[in-house]
N, C-alpha and C positions, 0 to 999 in steps of 0.2 A: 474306050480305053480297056486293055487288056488287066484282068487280074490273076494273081496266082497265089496257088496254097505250096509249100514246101515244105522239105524239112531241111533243118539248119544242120551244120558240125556235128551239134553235141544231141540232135536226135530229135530236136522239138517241131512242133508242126507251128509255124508262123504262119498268121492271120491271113487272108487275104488283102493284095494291096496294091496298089499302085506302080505300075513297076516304072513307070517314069517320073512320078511324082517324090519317092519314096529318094531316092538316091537325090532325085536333087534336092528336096527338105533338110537333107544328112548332110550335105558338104559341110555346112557350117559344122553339125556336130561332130563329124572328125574333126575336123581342125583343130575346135577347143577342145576334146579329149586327147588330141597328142599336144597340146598345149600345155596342158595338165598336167600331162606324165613327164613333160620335160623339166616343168619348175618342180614338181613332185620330188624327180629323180636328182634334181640338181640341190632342193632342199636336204636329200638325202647326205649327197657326196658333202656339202661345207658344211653341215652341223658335226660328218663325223670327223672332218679334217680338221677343224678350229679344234673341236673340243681336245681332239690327239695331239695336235699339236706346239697351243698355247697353255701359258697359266700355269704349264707341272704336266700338261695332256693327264689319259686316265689312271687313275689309282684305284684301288679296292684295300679294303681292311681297315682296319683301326690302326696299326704301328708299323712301319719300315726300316729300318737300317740305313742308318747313314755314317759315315766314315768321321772323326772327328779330326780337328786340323792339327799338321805335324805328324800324323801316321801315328795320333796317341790312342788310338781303338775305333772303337763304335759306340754308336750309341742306336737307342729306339726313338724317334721322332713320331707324329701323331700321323698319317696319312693327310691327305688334304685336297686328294684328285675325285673322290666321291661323287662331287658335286654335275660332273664332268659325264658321270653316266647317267645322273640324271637328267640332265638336260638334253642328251641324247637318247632315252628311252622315252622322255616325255615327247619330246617332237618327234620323234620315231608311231610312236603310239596314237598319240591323242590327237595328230596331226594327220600325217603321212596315210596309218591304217584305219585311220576313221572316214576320212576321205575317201579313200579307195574301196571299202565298206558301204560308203554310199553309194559310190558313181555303179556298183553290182548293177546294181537294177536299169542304168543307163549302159553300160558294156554289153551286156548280154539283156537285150531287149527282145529277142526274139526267140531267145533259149525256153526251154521249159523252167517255169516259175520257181520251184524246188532248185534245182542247179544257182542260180543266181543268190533264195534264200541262205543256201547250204553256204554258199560264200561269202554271202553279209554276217551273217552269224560267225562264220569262222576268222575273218579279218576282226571281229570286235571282238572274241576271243582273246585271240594276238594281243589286240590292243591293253585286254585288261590283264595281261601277264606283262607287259613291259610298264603299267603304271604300277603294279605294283613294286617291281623292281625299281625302277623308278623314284617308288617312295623309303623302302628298303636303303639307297643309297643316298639320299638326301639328309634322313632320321642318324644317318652312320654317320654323316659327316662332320653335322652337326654337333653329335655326340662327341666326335672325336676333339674338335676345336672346342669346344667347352661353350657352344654356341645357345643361344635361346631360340628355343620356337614357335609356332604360329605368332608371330609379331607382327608379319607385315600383310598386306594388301593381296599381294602374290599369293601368299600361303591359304588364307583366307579364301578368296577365291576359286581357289586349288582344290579346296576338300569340297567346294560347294560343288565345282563342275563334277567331278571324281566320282563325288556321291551322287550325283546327277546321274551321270554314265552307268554306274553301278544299277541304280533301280532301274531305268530306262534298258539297261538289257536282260536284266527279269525281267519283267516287263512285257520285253518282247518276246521275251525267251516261251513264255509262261500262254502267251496270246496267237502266237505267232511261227514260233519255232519246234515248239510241242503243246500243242495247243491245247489249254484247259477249261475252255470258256465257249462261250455260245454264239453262232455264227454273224447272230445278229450283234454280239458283243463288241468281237473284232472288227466289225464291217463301221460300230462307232470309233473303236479305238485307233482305228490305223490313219485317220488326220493327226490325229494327237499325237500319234508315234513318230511322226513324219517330222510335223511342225517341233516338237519338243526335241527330236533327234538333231535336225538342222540348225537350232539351238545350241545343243551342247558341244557341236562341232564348232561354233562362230566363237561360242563360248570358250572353247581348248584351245584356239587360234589365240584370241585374245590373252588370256592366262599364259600360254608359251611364250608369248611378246612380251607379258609384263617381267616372266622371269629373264628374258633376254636384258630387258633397258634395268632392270635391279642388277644383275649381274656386272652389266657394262659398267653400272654409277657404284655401287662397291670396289669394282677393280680400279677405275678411275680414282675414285677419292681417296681408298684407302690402300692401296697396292703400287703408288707411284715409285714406288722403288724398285718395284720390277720395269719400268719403263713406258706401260701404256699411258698412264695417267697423263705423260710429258711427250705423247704424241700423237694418243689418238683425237687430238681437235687439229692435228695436220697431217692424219693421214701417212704417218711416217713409221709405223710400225712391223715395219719388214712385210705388211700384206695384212696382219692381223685385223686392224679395222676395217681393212677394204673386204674381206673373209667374214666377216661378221656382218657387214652391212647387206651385202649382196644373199648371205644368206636369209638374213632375217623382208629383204624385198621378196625374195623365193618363196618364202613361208608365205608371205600376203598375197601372192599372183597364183601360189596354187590354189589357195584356201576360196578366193575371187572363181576360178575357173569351175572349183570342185559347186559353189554355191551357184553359180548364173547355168550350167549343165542341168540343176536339178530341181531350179524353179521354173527355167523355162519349159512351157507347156508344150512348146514344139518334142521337146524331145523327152516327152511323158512318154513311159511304158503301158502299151497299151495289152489288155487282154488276148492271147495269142486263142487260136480254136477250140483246144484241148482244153483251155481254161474254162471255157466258156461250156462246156459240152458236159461239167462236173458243176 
């Protein structure tokens, strides 16, 4: 069996290996990496079409303008679309760039190590500028409706993963990305990082769900007068349930695709030459 050393695209020298075994081992793993990117990209398009769409779509601010009836003025009303960009920077974020974050180290398996690093770090970046916003507009909307906070299950569980995420990328940052610790440190720490990382992803998956089914059962029970509550158990809402269901199936199939890519040991990244050679 012939082997060979090359260099990839982006410059890296890939291991030697199988060149017949190597492509057929992979078919699967394309497959579910375009697999991925299609519920990915598709959880992307209906999280931002629902949320633009339905309910008021997005708002920003605390006060709006609104016209009083009979053409007798204006008035200032409380904002109330807030909610709206949260729930699209949370699944945007903690979803979407967390995932893709992960799958680095399986996309570019044969790059040089650094390259892939550089892009892990930099998607979880991303990530922690859209949950803070994120929280920025949740905190506002609340405020503005004269609402209470940390009460429910959702929210709760929100600051756990959050601050999860938070140390866990010090964490990595500190071990891994600029690294302040000793060889034999990281070489413990990086199970931990893996295992706890894959966690807080299963973890933001679930948490984005529960604000999903919270949202649904608020608008439901208390919002029937805008019309969903009196349709969505039949599906009659001009598209709205059926935009929300299928987005929220998208969320579970990529989160599925992003988690079976990255425990399957088939398609472990393996040390390329140049790693080995340092």
């Amino acid at each position: 069996m012939a082997s060979t050393d090359y260099y990839s695209e982006t410059g890296s020298l890939i291991k030697g290996i199988d060149e017949k075994e190597e492509p057929r081992q992979l078919r699967s793993f394309s497959f579910f990496i375009a697999l991925s990117q299609v519920f990915g990209f598709l959880m992307l398009f209906l999280t931002g079409y629902w949320n633009a769409t339905w309910q008021g779509g997005y708002e920003w601010g605390k006060y709006k303008v609104e016209e009083l009836p009979g053409g007798l003025g204006t008035t200032e009303v409380p904002v109330e679309g807030n909610w709206h960009y949260h729930s699209t920077f949370m699944t945007y974020g903690m979803v979407f760039l967390q995932g893709e974050a992960i799958l680095m180290y399986r996309l570019f398996r044969h790059e040089r190590k650094i390259f892939s690093k550089f892009l892990h770090g930099l998607f979880h970046l991303f990530t922690l500028i859209l949950i803070i916003f994120g929280l920025i507009a949740i905190v506002q909307n609340k405020n503005n409706g004269g609402d209470n906070h940390m009460f429910s299950a959702h929210s709760w569980f929100g600051v756990t993963v959050m601050t999860s995420f938070v140390l866990q990328y010090i964490a990595g940052f500190v071990s891994f990305g600029f690294p302040k610790v000793s060889p034999s440190v990281r070489a413990w720490y990086l199970p931990i990082h893996r295992a706890v990382g894959l966690l807080i992803f299963g973890g933001a998956c679930a948490q984005v769900l529960m604000g999903y089914m919270e949202q649904t059962w608020i608008v439901y029970a208390f919002y029937s007068k805008h019309g969903f509550g009196n349709c969505y158990n039949t599906l009659d809402c001009h598209g709205e349930g059926l935009v929300l269901n299928f987005n929220i199936l998208s969320l579970i199939f990529y989160a599925m695709t992003v988690l079976y890519l990255t425990i399957n040991k088939e398609y472990i990244r393996h040390k390329t030459i140049d790693e080995e050679q340092h």
